[in-house]
Structure formats: C-alpha cells, structure tokens
N, C-alpha and C positions, 0 to 999 in steps of 0.2 A: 162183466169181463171175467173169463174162466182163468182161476189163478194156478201157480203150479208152486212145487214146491224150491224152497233155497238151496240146492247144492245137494247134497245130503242130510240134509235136515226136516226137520217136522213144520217147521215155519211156512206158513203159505202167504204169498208174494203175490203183488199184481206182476205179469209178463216183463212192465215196464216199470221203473222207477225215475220220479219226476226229480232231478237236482237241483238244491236250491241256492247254487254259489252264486244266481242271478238276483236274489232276492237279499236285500240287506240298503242299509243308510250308502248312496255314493261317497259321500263325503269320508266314509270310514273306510279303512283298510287300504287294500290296491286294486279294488273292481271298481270302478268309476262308470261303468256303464250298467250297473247294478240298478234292479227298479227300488225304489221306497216302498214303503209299507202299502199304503194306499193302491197303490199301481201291481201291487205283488200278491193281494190276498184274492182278486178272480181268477188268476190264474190257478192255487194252490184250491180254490172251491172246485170248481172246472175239471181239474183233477179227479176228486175227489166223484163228484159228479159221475165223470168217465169209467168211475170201478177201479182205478188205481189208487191204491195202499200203503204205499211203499215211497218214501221221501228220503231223500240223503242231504246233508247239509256236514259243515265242518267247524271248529270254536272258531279257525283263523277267516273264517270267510265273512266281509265287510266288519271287523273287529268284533265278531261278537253276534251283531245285528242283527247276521240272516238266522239263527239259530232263533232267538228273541219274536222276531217276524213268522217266521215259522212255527213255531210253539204256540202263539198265540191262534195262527187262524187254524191251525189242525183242532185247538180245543174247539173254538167256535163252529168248524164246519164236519169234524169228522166223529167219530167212538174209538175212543184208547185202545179197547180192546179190540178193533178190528185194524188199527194204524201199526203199521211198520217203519221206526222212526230210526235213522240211521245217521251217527255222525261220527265226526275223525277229531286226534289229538295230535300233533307234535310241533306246530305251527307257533312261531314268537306270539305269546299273548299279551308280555309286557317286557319291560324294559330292566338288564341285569340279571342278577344270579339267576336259575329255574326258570325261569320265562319264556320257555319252551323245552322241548324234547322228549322222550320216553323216558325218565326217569321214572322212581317209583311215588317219589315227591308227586315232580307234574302231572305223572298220571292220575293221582290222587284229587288234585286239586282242581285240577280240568273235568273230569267227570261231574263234582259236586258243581262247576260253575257254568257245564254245559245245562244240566236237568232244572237247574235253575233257571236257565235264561229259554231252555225250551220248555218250561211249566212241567216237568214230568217227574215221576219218581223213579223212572228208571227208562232208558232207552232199550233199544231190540239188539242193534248190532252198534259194538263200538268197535271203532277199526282206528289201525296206526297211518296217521298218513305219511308214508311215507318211512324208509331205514332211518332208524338214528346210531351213526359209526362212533358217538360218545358214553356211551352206556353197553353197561354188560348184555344181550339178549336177556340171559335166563332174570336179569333185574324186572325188563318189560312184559317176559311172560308170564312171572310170578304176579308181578302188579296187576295186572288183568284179568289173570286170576281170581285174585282176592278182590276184583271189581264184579266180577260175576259172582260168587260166594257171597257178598254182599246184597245182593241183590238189586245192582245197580245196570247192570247189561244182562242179557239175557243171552245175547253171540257175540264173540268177537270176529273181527275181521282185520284183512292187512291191503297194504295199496301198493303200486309198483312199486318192484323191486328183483334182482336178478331172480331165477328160478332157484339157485344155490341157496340161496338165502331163505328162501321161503323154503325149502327141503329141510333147514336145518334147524328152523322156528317149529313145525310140524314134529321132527325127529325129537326136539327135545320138549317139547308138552308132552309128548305119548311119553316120552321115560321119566318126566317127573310125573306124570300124574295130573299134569294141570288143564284147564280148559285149552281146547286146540280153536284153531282159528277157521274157521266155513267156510268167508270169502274170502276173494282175491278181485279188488276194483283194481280193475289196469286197465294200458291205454291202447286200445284195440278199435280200427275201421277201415275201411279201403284203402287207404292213404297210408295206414299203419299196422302190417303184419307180423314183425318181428317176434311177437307172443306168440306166435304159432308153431315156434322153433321148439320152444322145451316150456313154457309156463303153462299153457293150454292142456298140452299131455298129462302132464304133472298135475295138474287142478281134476285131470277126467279119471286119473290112477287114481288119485285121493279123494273123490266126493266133495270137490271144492267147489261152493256155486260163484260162477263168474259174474261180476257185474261191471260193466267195461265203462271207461269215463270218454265223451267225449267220442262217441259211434257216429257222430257225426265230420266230425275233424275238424271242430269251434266253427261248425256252419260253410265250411269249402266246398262238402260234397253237396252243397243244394243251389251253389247258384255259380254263375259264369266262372272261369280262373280268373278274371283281372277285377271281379267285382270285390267292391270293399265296404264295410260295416263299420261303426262307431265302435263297437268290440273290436273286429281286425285293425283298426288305425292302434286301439289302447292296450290289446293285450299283450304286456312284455311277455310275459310265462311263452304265451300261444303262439309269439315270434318263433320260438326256439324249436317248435316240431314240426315245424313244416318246412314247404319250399328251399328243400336239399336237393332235390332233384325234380327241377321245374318240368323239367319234359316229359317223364313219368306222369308224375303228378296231373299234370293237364290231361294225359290220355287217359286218366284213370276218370277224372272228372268228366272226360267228354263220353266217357263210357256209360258211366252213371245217368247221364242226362239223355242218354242212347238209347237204352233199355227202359227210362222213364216216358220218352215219349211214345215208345213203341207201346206199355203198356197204358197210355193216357192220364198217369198218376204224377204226383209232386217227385221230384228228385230224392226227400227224405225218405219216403214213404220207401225205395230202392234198397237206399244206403243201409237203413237199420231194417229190413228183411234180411240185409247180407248179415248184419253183426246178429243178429236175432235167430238164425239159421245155423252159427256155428253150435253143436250140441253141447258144448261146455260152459254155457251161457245159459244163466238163468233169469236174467233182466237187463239189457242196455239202460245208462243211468240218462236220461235225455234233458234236456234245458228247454224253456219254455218263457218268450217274453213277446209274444205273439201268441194270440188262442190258434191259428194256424197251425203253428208247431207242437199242439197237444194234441189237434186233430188228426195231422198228418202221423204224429207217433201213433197214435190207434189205432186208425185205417193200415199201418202197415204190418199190423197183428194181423190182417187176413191176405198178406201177399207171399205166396211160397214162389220163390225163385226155381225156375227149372235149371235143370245141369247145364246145359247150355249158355243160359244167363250169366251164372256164376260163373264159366270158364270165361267169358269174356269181360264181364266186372275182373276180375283178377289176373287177366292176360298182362297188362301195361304195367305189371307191379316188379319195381326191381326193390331187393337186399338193400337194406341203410343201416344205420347207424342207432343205437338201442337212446330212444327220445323218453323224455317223459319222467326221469328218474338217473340217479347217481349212483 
C-alpha cells in the first residue's frame, strides 16, 4: 500500500487508518459490542498484512483495554518503527478529583498510563479528544508541549471541535513557541457535512492533515435505512448524530447503494471513496469487526468517484445541526 504523507508533516501514513474503539474487554467501559482480546488481534494482523500502519485507539475506550489489546498485538505482529500509534486524552478515567480533562496534571498522568498500557515508549500522535471549557487552553498547550519535549509524543493532534476554537489553539502555539497540533479527527461523511463550512478550509489553509472519525456513519451508509446492528440497538453516543432528518438521510443512503450497484462494489467501498476524495483528508479512521470491512476499506483505495457520481452522492444532503461535539 502506497503511503502519503500526514497533513503537513514528514510522517508517512497508510491512506487508511484502522480504529480501535471496537477492540477492548465488553464488560469495561460503555462499548459493549466491543470484541475481546482474542477476537480482536486477526483483525489488527490483517491490518497490518494489508500495508496499513496507522492505528488510533483512546485511554477512555473500553476503560483502558482497547489500548492494552492494542499494544500488545502491534508488538507481536508489527516493527515500532514502521507503526503509527495514535491515541486520545480527556475521557473520566477514574472517579473524583483529575479523573479526567486536559489539565496539566491529567495530561501528565494519562500519557505515562497510556505508553504503558500500549507497551510503548512513546506514541506518534497524541491528540485531545475532545474541548475541555474547565481549563485554561494555553494550561493544555503547554502540557503537550512538554509531552513532546519529553519525548513522549512525537505529534500532537485535536478532535471535534468548533473551527474558532481550533483557530485559536493554532494562534497561540505559534506565539508561544510551543508545538502546534497536525491533525484534526472530526466527524465527517455523507450523512455529515457541516465540516465543510469553515473546519475543512481552515485545516487546507494550515497544513492540517484530516483524519475523519466515523466515514462511515457507525455503519448507515452500507446497509438498508431500517436495518439495525448490535452497535445501532447499543450505541447511546451514535443515537445522538443521526436520524435528524430521516428523509434526507434515506435519500442519501439510497443514493450510495445507487452508485454501488451501478459500479458492482460494497456500499463502503462508495462511502469512504467520497470521505477519501475530499483533498483535506489524509486518512478516513475506519472500524473493523468483520475481515470484510478491512477488505472493503482497501479496495476502495482504487475507486475515484467521477463528478457526476459525487454530485449525486451529495444532491439529497440538507444543513443540520453541528453533531459530534459541544
């Protein structure tokens, strides 16, 4: 798999990046349709296999676990030094005072208990997941900072969040001096284009490489609208971004599976050619608990959408409401 590079950076990437919020203990956290250990390390070889490089996982995903699970089968199946190991911080990790947020504390303390639990001495990209409105910014730039200087991350990165906000996290790295942030994972697919307004621009002015969570729309765009999944019955989070506008939505789905069949390929295979085609986009972050869906991500590394295609993928899309983030 030909790699390219992150954003503007020297870092080389596989196209795709495999997420691993699907992998971790059920019983831990709030992903209950999560695979265990056992069930989770062919799909992370397979990967690997495929020429994808580039893993993202988070401390709060299945408490801990998927990091732990993670860590362990990249040593066994991959080379450090050819791995792209990416995860997130601001998620409750325990209960009481600091037990979450961007503080200078937490950040502290979650870094040392992420590299631990993923076997590593230091990850690629640390990213914030997510605003925290209780702490000073320039507290959480500095701290990531001196997490980089450290030699504990090597990039940092940030997750949804308004465009103002990430203008303003940018503005002030460059005037102190501190390390700036690469990417921007937000939540971007057929279903969801409100990033195209001002985040997208703003990432293509700045040399930010995009890596979009959820190019798929937690699995809508690949099968019927009324059809439903052990994830769609269990994910609270994935209630919340969808199904605002059912009749959009459907058209947009039926559109997808339009142009699918017309090209004789999977419905996914579509969907992330479109997220995969926006030029501000350096890797779609895709899930994987079917070897299918790692197939189907790769084969649609050789699908270019013609203009046409695209104007009709995006004809059924109306304006909503900004999902995904506060």
């Amino acid at each position: 798999m030909k790699t390219v590079k992150l954003g503007r950076t020297g870092l080389d990437i596989s196209p795709l990046c495999l997420g691993c919020m699907s992998y971790g203990v059920p019983e831990r956290g709030t992903h209950p349709w999560s695979l265990p250990e056992e069930e989770s390390r062919p799909f992370i070889r397979r990967a690997i296999e495929l020429g994808i490089n580039f893993f993202d996982t988070a401390n709060v995903y299945s408490d801990g676990t998927s990091e732990e699970i993670v860590g362990r089968a990249l040593k066994d199946f991959g080379r450090r030094d050819e791995l792209v190991i990416a995860t997130k911080v601001n998620g409750r990790m325990h209960e009481g005072p600091n037990g979450q947020g961007l503080s200078r504390k937490a950040i502290f303390t979650e870094i040392d208990n992420s590299l631990r639990r993923l076997g590593t001495d230091y990850v690629d990209l640390y990213q914030i997941h997510r605003w925290d409105y209780s702490v000073p910014l320039e507290e959480t730039l500095e701290a990531l900072h001196d997490v980089v200087k450290a030699g504990k991350a090597r990039y940092i990165g940030a997750s949804s969040m308004h465009a103002w906000q990430f203008a303003k996290a940018l503005f002030l790295a460059e005037q102190h001096g501190w390390t700036r942030f690469v990417t921007m994972q937000n939540h971007l697919n057929l279903l969801y284009r409100e990033e195209e307004r001002e985040m997208l621009p703003l990432c293509a002015d700045q040399g930010i490489g995009v890596i979009p969570w959820s190019p798929l729309a937690r699995g809508r765009l690949t099968r019927d609208w009324a059809a439903e999944t052990k994830r769609s019955d269990t994910d609270a989070f994935g209630k919340t971004l969808y199904q605002k506008d059912a009749d959009a939505e459907r058209a947009v789905i039926e559109a997808v599976a339009a142009v699918a069949a017309e090209r004789g390929v999977p419905r996914a295979q579509i969907a992330l050619a479109w997220v995969r085609g926006k030029p501000e986009v350096s890797a779609p972050i895709v899930g994987a608990t079917k070897m299918q869906h790692l197939e189907d991500a790769v084969a649609s590394l050789a699908i270019e959408l013609t203009p046409e295609e695209i104007a009709r993928l995006e004809a059924p899309y109306r304006p909503q409401a900004v999902a995904g983030f506060s």
